[in-house]
N, CA and C atoms as a LAMMPS dump frame, in Angstrom:
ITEM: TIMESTEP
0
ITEM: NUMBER OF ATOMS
264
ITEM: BOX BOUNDS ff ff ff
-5.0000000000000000e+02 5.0000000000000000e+02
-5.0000000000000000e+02 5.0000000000000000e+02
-5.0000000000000000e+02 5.0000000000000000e+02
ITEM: ATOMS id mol type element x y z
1 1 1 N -74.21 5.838 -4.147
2 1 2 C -74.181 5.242 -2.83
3 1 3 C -75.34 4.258 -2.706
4 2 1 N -75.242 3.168 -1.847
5 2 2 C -76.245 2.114 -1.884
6 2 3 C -76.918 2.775 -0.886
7 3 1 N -78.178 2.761 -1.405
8 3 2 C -78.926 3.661 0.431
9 3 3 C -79.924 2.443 1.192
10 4 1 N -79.19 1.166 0.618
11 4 2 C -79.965 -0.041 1.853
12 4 3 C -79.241 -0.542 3.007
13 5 1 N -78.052 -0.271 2.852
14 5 2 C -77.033 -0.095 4.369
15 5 3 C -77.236 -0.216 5.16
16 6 1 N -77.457 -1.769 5.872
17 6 2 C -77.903 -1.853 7.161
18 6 3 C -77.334 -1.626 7.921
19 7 1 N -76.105 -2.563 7.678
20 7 2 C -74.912 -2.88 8.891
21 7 3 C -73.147 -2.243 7.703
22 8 1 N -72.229 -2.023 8.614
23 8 2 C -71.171 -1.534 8.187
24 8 3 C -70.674 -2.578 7.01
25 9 1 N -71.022 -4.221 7.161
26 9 2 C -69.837 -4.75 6.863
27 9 3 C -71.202 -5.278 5.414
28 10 1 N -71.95 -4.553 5.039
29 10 2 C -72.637 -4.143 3.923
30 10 3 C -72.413 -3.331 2.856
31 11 1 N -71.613 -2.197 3.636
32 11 2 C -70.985 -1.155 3.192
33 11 3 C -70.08 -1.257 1.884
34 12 1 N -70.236 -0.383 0.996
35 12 2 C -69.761 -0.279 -0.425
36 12 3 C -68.279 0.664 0.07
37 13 1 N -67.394 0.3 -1.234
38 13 2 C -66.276 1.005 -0.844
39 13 3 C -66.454 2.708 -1.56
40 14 1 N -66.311 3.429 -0.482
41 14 2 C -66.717 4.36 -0.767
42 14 3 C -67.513 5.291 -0.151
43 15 1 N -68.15 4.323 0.382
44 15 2 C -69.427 4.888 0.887
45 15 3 C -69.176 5.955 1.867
46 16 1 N -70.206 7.039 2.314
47 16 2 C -70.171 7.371 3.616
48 16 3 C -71.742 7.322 4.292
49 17 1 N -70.907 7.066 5.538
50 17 2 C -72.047 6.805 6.764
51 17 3 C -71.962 7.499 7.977
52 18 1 N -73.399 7.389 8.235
53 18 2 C -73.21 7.5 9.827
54 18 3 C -73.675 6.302 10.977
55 19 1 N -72.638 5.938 11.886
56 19 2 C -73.364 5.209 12.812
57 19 3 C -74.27 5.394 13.274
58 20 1 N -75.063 4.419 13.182
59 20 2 C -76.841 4.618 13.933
60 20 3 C -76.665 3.956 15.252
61 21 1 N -76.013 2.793 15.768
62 21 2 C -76.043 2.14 16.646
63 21 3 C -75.384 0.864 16.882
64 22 1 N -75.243 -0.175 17.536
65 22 2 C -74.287 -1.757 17.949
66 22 3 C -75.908 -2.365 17.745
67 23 1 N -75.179 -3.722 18.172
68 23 2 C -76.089 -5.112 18.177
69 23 3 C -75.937 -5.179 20.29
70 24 1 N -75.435 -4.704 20.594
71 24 2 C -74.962 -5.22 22.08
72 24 3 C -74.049 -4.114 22.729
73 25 1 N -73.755 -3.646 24.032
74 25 2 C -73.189 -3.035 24.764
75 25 3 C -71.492 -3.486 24.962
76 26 1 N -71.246 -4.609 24.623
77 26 2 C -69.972 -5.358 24.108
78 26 3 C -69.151 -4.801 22.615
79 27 1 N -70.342 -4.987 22.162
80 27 2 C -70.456 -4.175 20.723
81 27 3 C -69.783 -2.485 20.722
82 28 1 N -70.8 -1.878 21.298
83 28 2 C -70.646 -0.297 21.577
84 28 3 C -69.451 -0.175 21.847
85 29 1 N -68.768 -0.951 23.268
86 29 2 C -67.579 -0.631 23.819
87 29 3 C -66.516 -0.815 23.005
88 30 1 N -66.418 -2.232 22.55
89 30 2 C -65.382 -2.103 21.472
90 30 3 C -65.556 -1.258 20.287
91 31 1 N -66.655 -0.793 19.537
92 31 2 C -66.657 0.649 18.727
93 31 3 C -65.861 1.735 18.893
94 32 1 N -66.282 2.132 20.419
95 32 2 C -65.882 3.048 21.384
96 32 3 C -64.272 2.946 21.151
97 33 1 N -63.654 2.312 21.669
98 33 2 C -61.755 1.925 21.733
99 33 3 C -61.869 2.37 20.26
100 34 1 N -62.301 2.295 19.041
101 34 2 C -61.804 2.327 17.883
102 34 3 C -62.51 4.208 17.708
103 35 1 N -63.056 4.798 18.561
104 35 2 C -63.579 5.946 18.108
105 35 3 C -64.558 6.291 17.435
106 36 1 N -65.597 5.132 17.569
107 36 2 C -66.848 5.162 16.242
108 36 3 C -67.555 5.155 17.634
109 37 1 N -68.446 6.026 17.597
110 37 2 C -69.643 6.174 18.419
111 37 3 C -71.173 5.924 17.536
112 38 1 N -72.358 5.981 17.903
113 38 2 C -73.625 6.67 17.53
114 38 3 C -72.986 8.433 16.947
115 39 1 N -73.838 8.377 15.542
116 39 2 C -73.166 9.834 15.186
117 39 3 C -72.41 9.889 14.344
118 40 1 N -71.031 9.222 14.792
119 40 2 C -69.787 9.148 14.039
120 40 3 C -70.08 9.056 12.426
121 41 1 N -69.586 9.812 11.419
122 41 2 C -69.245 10.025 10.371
123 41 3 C -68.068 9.623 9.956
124 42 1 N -67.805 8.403 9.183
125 42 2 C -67.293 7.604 8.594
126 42 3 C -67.143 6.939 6.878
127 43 1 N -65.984 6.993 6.532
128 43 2 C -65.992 6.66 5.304
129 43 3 C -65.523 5.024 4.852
130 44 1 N -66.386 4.272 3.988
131 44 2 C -65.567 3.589 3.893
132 44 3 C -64.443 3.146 2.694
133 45 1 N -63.329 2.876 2.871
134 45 2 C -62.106 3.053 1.998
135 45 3 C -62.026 1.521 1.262
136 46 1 N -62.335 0.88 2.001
137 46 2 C -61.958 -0.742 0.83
138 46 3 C -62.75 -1.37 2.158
139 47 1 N -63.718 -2.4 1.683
140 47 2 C -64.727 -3.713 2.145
141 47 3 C -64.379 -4.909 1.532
142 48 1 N -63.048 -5.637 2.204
143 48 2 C -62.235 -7.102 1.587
144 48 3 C -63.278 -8.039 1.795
145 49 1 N -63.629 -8.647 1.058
146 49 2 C -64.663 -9.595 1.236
147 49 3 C -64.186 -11.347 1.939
148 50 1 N -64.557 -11.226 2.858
149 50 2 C -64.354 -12.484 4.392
150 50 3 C -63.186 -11.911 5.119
151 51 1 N -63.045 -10.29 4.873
152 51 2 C -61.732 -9.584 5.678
153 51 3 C -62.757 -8.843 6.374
154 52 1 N -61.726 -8.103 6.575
155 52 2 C -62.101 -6.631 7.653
156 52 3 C -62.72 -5.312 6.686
157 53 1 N -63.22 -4.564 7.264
158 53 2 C -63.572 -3.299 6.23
159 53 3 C -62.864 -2.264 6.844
160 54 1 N -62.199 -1.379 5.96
161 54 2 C -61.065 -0.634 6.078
162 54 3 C -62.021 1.12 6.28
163 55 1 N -62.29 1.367 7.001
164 55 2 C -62.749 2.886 7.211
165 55 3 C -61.325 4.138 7.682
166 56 1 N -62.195 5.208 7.324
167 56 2 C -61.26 6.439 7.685
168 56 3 C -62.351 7.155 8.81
169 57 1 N -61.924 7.854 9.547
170 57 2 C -62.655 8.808 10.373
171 57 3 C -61.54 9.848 10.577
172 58 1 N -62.006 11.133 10.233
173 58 2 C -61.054 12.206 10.348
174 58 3 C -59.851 11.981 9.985
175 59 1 N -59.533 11.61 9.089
176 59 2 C -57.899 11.275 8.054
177 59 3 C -57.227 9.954 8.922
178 60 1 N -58.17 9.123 9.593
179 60 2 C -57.216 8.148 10.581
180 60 3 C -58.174 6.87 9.84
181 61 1 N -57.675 5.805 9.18
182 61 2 C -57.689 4.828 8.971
183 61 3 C -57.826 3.713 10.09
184 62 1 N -59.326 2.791 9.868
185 62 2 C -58.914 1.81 11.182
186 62 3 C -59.697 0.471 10.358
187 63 1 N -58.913 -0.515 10.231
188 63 2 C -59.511 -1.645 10.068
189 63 3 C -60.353 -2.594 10.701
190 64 1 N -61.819 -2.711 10.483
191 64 2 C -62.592 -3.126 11.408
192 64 3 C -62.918 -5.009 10.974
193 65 1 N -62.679 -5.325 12.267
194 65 2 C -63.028 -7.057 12.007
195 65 3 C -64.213 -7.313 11.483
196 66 1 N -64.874 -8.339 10.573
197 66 2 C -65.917 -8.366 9.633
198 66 3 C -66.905 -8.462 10.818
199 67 1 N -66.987 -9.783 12.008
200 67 2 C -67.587 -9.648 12.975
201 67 3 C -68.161 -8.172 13.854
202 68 1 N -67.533 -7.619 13.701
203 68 2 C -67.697 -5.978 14.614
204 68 3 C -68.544 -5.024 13.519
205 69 1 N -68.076 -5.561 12.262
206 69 2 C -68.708 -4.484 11.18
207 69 3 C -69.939 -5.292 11.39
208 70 1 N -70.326 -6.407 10.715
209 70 2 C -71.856 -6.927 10.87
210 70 3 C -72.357 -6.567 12.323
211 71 1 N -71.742 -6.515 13.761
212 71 2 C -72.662 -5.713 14.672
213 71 3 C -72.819 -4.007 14.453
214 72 1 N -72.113 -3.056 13.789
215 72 2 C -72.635 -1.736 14.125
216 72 3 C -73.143 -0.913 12.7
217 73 1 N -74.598 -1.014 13.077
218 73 2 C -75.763 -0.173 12.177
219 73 3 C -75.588 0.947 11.483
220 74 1 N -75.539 1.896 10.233
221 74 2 C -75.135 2.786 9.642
222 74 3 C -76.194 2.587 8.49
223 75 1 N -76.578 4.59 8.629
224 75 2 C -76.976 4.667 7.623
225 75 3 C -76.466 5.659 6.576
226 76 1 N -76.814 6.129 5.076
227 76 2 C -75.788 6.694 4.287
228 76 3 C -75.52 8.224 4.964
229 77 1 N -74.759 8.882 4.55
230 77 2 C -74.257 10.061 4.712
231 77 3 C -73.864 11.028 3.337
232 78 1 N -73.875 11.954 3.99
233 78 2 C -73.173 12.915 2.422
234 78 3 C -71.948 13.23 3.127
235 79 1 N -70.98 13.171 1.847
236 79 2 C -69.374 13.798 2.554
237 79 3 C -69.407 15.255 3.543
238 80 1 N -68.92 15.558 4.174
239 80 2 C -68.656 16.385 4.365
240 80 3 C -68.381 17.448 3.692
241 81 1 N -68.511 18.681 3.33
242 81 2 C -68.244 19.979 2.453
243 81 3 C -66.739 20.394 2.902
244 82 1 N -65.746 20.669 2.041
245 82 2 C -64.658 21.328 2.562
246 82 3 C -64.944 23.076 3.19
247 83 1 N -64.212 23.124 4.033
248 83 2 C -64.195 24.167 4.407
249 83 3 C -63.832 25.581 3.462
250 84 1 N -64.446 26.629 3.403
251 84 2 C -64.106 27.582 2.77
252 84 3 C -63.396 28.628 3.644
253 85 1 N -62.341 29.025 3.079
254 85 2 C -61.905 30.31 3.083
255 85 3 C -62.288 31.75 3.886
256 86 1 N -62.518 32.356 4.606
257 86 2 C -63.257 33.451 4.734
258 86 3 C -62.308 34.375 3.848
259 87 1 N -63.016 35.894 3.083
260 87 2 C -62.643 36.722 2.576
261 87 3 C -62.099 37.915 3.533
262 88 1 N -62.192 37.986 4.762
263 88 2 C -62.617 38.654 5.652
264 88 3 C -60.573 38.572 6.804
């Protein structure tokens, strides 16, 4: 994983992140409609270069405009652990 990740549309395919924050409150809101908050844990699936960057959040795929990715801040993440089993 690249761990210099400023902004999303930096982002390696592959990667995971977490949102740190927007550039602007314009910013946030449209995040927001797409379900990416501050927090949000995000993967990214393919970064088309002068396209959009293609993320997953919780098995839902959303293609983000290159503009929107260069406004919202992320830094790396570790995957998530699958859930285990209880024996019980």
């Amino acid at each position: 994983m690249n761990d210099k990740v400023r902004t999303l549309a930096e982002a390696k395919d592959g990667d995971w992140l977490i949102v740190t924050g927007t550039s602007d409150n314009d910013v946030k809101w449209q995040a927001l409609r797409f379900g990416i908050g501050e927090g949000s844990l995000i993967q990214v699936q393919k970064n088309i270069p002068k396209g959009p960057v293609i993320i997953s959040k919780k098995h839902v795929e959303i293609a983000i405009g290159r503009e929107l990715a260069k406004s919202v801040t992320v830094d790396p993440a570790q995957p998530p652990r699958a859930k285990q089993k209880s024996d019980g």
